[in-house]
BAMARLO-512788 format. One record per residue (C-alpha): residue number from 1; x, y, z. Coordinates in pm, 1 decimal. Layout:
# BAMARLO-512788
+-----+----------+----------+----------+
|   i |       xx |       yy |       zz |
+-----+----------+----------+----------+
| NUM |        X |        Y |        Z |
...
+-----+----------+----------+----------+
# end
This chain:
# BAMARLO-512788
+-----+----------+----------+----------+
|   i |       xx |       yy |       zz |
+-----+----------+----------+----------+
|   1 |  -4354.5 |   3791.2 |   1204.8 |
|   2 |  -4350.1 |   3944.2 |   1562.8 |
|   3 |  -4041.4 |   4197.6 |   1718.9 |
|   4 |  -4107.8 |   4036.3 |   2047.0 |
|   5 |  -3840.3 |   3735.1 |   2058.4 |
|   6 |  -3987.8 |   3364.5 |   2080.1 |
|   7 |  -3921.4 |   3323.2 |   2476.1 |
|   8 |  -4117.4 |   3606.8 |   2556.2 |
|   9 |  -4385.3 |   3519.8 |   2339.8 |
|  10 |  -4463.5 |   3198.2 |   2453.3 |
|  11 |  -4449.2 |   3342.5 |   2830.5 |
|  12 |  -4680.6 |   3599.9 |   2751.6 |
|  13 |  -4862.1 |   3344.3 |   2576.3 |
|  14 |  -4931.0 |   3580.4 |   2285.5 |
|  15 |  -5013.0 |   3385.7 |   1979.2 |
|  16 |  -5029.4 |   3466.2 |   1570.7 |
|  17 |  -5317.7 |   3699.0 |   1648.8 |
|  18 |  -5038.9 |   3898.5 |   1781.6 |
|  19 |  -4794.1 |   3885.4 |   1476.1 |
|  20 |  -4711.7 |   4183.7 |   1272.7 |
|  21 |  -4926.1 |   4203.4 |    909.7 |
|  22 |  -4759.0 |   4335.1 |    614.3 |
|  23 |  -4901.7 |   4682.0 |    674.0 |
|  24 |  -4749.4 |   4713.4 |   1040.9 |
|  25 |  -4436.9 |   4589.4 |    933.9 |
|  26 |  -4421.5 |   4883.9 |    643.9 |
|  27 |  -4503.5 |   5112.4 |    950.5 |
|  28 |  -4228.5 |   4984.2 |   1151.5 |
|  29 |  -3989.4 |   5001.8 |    912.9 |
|  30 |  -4092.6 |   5352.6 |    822.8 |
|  31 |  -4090.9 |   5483.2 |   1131.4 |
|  32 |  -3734.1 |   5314.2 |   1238.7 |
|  33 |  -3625.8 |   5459.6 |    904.4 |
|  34 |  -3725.7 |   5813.6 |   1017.3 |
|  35 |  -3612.8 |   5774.4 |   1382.1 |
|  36 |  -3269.3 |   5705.1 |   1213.1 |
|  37 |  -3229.0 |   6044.1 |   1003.2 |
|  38 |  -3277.2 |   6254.2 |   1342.1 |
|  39 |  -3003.0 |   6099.9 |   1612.5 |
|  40 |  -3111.6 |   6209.9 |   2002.0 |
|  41 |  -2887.8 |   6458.9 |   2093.5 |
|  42 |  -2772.7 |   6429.8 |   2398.7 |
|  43 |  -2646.3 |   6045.5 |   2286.7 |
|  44 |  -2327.9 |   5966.1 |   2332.2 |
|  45 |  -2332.6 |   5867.8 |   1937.4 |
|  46 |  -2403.0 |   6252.6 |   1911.4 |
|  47 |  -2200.9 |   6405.1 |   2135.0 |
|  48 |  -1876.5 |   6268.4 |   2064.2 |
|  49 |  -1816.8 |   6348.6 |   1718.6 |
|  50 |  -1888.4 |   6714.3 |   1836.0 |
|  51 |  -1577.6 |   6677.9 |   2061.7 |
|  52 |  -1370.0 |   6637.1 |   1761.6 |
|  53 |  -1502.3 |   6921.7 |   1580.1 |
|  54 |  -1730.5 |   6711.8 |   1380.0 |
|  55 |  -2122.5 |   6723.2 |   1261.2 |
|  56 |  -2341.9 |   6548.4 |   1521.8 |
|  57 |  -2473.6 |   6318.9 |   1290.8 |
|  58 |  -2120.8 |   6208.5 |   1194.2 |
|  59 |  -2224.5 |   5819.1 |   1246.2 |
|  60 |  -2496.3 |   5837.8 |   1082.0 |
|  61 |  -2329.3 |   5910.5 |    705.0 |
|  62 |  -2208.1 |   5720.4 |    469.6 |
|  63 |  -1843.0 |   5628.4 |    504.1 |
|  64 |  -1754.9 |   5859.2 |    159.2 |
|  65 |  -1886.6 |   6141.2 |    306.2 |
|  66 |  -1731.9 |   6048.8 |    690.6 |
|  67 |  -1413.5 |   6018.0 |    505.1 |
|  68 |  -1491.7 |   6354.1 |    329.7 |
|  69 |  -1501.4 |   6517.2 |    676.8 |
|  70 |  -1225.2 |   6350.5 |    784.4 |
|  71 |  -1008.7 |   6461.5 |    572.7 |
|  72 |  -1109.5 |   6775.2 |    566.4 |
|  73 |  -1044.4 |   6823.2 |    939.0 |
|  74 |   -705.9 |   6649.5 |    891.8 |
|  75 |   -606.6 |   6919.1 |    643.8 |
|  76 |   -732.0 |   7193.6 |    892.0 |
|  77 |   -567.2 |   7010.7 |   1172.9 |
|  78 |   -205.8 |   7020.5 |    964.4 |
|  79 |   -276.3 |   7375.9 |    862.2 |
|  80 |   -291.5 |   7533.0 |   1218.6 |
+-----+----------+----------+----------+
# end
């Protein structure tokens, strides 16, 4: 298994000496895993929710707790 796509494998002429073992592909997956609980801030996946008065990682929940927050705000929103 490789993360480089066919084409560009056989152009760099990299062969299975360069595929991923089942060790590096645990470490990829960890790390992507990781990378995905802290979003980049100045994203635009980040910043917009803030726009609307909501958490920064807003995308990155599950939809019962987006929904949660949503209608929350809606019920602040037809408060004021």
């Amino acid at each position: 298994m490789s993360i480089v796509p066919p084409p560009v494998r056989a152009k760099l002429q990299l062969g299975a000496e360069y595929d991923l073992g089942a060790i590096d592909r645990t470490l990829v997956r960890a790390a992507a895993a990781l990378a995905e609980r802290f979003p980049a801030k100045d994203s635009p996946a980040t910043q917009a929710p803030l726009r609307f008065g909501l958490p920064a990682n807003f995308l990155y929940l599950s939809r019962a707790r987006r929904a949660a927050l949503l209608a929350r705000a809606e019920s602040t929103a037809a408060a004021e």
